[in-house]
N, C-alpha and C positions, 0 to 999 in steps of 0.2 A: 584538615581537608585541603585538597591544593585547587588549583583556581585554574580553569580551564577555559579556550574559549569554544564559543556554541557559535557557530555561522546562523544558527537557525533562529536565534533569539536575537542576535547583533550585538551581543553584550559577552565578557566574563564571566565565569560561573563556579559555585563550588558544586567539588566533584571528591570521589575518596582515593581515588587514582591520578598523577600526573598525565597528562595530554600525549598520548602514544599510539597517534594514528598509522592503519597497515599500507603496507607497500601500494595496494586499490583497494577501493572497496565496493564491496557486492551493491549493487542498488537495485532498484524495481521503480517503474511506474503503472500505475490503474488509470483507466479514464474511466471512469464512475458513469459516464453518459451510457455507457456502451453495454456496462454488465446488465443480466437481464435475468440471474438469479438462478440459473440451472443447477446451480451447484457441480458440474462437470468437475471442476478443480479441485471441490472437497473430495469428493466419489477417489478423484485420480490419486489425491493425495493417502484418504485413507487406505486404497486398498494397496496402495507400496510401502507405507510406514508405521499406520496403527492399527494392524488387523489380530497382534497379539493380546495376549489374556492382561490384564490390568490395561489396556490402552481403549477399551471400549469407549469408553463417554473422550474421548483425545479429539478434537479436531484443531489440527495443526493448521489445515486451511479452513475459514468456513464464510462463508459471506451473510451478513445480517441486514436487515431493513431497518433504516433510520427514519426517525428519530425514539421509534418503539423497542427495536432490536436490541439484543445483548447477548453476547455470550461466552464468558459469562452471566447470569442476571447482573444488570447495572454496572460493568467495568468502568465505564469512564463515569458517568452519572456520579456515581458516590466518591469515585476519588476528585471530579471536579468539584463538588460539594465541601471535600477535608480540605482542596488547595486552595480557597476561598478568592477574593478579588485577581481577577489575570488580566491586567489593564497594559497595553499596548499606548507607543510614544514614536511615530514618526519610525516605527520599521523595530524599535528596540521594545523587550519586555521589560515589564515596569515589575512586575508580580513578582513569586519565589514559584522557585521549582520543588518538583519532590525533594529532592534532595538537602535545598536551603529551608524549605517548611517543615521539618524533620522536628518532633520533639527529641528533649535531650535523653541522650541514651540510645539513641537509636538513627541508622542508618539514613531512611527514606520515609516517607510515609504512606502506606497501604495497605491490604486489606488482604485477610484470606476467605476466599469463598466460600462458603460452605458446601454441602453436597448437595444440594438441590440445586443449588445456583447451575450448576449444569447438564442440569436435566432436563434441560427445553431447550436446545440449540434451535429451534424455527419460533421463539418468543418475538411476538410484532410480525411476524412475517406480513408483511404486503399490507401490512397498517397504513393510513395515511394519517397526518398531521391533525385532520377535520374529517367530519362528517361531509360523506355525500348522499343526500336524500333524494333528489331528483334529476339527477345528472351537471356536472360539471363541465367547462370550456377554459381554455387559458385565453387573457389579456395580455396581450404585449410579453409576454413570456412568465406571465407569474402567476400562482394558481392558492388559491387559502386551503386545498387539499391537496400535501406534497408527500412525498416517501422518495427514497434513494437506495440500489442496495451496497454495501459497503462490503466487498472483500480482503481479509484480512489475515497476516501469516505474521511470522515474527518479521521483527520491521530489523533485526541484525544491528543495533543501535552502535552511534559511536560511543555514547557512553552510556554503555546498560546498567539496567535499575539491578538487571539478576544476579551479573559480575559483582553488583559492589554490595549486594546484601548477601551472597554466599559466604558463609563464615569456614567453610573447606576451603576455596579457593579451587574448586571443581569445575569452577565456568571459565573458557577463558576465549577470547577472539584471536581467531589465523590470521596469523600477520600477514600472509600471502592474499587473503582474498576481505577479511574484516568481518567472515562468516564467526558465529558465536556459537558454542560449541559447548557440552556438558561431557566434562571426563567421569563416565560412567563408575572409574573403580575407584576414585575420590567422593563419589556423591553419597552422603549418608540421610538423604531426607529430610531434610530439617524441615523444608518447605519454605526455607526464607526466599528462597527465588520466585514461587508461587507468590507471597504476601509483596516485594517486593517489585515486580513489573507490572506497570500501569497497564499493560494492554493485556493483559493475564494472558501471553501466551507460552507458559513455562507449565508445565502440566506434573502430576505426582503419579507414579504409578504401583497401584496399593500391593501388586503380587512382587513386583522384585524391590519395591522401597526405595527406589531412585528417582528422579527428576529427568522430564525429558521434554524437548521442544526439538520445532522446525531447525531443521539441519541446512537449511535450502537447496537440496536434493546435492550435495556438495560432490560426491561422483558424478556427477553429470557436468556440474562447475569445472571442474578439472577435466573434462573431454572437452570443453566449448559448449555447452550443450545447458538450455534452459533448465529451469527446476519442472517436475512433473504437471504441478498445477497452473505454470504456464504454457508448456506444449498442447496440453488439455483444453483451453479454453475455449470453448466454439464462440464466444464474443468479439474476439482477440480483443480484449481490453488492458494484456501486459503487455508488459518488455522487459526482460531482466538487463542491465549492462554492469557499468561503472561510473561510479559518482568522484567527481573533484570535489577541492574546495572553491569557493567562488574565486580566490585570485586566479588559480587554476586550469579554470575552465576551457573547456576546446567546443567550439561551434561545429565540429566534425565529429563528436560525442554524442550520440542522442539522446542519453539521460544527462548531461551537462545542458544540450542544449533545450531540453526542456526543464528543468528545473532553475538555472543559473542564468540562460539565453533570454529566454523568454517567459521565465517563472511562471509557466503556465501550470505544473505539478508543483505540491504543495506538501508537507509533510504531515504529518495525521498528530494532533497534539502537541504542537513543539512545544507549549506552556510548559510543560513533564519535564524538561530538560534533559534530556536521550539523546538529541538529535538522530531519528529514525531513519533511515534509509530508505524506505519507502515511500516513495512521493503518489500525491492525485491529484488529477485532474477535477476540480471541484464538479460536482453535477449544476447546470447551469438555471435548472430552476426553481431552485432552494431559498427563501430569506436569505439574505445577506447577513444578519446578527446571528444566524445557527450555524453557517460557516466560516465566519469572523473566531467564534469558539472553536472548529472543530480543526481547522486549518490556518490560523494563523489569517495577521490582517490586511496577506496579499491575495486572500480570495475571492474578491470582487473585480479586481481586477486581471486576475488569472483570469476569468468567465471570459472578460472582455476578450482576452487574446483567443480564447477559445475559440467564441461565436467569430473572428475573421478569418480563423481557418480556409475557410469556402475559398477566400482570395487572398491567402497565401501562401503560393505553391509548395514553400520550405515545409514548413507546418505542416499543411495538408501530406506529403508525402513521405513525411516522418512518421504519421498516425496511419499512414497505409501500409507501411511498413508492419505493423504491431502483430503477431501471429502467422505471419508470414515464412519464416524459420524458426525450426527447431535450435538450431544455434545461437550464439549470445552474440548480437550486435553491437561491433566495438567503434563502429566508425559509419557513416551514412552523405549522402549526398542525393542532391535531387540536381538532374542534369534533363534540361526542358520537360518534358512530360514523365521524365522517369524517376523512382525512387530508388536508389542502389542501396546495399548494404555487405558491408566487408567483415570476417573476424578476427578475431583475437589473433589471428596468426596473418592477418593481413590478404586470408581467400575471398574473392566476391562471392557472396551466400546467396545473392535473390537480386530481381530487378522487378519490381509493381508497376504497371499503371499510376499515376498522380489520380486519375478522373478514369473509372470505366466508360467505353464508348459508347454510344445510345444511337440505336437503333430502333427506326420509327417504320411501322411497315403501315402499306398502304389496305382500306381496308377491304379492298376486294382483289382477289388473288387472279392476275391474269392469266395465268398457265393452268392453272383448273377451272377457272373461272365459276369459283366458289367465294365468298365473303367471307372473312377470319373476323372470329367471335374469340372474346375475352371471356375465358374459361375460367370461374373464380377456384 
């Protein structure tokens, strides 16, 4: 195995591939506050990409409810359980990743699903953590009945569990954008890419016998142009861009500048040793020890930056930004009240509001000389 390093862990790692990262790489962030569970994204994703025969049970996007949600039944649950102690040291992981907890003989260590296990994509939906019997209030921001919904695609990893348990050599990642990719006429189903990816987003499809996942709408990547299931979002709780590595980093990058700037986005599992592409913004009113597991042991302190958003205009006008074009935002700036964004090719795409204006009307209307009622 050759020895790689993982920004996401702060440590070396073994890996079955040499360290050959692409030219950019595709990134995304979630604010998790923001999603509200429509599923609009899955809807947008299904009916562009898995509306054919074998792809029925397929959701390549699907958002689930935590800490009950799965979908597959238990993906993380059971392989958190096989990777046993994930003990964190001052920013570095102390634990093994799939890949170093590997029994001998074998690749990684995971699991294949069975066929029920996906047959409930709305499992836990809108579950909370506790019982509410007579209604509920929050203290100071924290609540003993919590839920979160968690949206989830292929995270596009830099070092995929899928790549390195394909025994074809059928998966492989575009050096041009670090999207991951199944060469359809190489894939003979093994299904080790399924067993093999901690997030089970590698799917089997039983009529043509091949392996298929999220592409991240990658004709659109090549226009400038977000993936389906972020142009969809009525939450705007994405952003697609491009992720550096931390020496890297540009404060005029808006997925740099929230993931590396302000580590306010967070990656989903880094224990796994993937480093995922996909970063969140942790939901803010969650235990601290359930998102310590679920994102790494800068999640408490990501909240922190969250909650001063209000009063700071950079922040604040980077997340007003999110849904606001259809185009991939390469470059951003807030200049006094405004949020700009520029792309890939260096066009201004949009300008937001920092703070919409407020407007207070008086409550009786002198030019009709009627009173104005609030009309629920």
């Amino acid at each position: 195995m050759a020895r790689v390093f993982n920004h996401q862990l702060g440590r070396v790692m073994s890996y079955w591939f040499p360290e050959n990262r692409p030219e950019r790489q595709f990134a995304a962030v979630f604010d998790t506050n923001k999603c509200i569970a429509c599923q609009t994204c899955s809807l947008a994703c299904k009916t562009t990409w898995t509306s054919g025969r074998g792809q029925e049970y397929m959701l390549w996007n699907n958002v689930e409810t935590k800490p009950y949600g799965f979908y597959p039944i238990g993906w993380d649950a059971r392989l958190l359980e096989a990777l046993g102690p994930q003990a964190w040291k001052d920013g570095v992981y102390e634990g093994r990743t799939i890949f170093e907890a590997a029994p001998a003989g074998e690749r990684l260590i995971g699991f294949a699903p069975e066929e029920l296990d996906y047959a409930h994509p709305n499992l836990g939906e809108d579950e909370s953590a506790a019982a509410v019997d007579k209604g509920a209030h929050l203290i100071a921001g924290r609540a003993n009945a919590w839920m979160f919904y968690a949206a989830r695609i292929c995270n596009h990893c830099t070092y995929p569990a899928c790549l390195a348990s394909c025994p074809r050599g059928s998966i492989y990642k575009r050096r041009e954008d670090g999207i991951v990719l199944i060469d359809q006429g190489r894939c003979r189903g093994y299904q080790e890419c399924v067993r093999g990816c901690p997030y089970k987003k590698t799917f089997f499809n039983p009529v043509t016998r091949t392996s298929e996942k999220c592409i991240a709408c990658f004709p659109k990547i090549e226009r400038g142009l977000q993936p389906q299931c972020f142009a969809n979002c009525i939450g705007k709780i994405r952003s697609q861009g491009w992720v550096s590595t931390p020496d890297a980093a540009r404060e005029d990058n808006p997925i740099d500048y929230l993931v590396h700037v302000r580590k306010v986005a967070l990656p989903l599992y880094p224990q796994f040793g993937l480093e995922p592409n996909v970063y969140y913004v942790p939901p803010v009113h969650v235990p601290a020890p359930f998102l310590v597991q679920m994102f790494g042991p800068g999640a408490p302190a990501a909240i922190e930056t969250y909650r001063s958003a209000a009063h700071d205009r950079t922040l604040a006008g980077l997340f007003t930004l999110f849904g606001c074009t259809e185009s991939t935002i390469a470059r951003f700036a807030v200049r006094g009240d405004t949020a700009i964004a520029w792309g890939n090719d260096g066009e201004e795409l949009v300008r937001v509001p920092v703070r919409e204006p407020v407007t207070i009307r008086a409550p009786w209307d002198e030019s009709l000389a009627v009173p104005r009622w609030n009309i629920p």
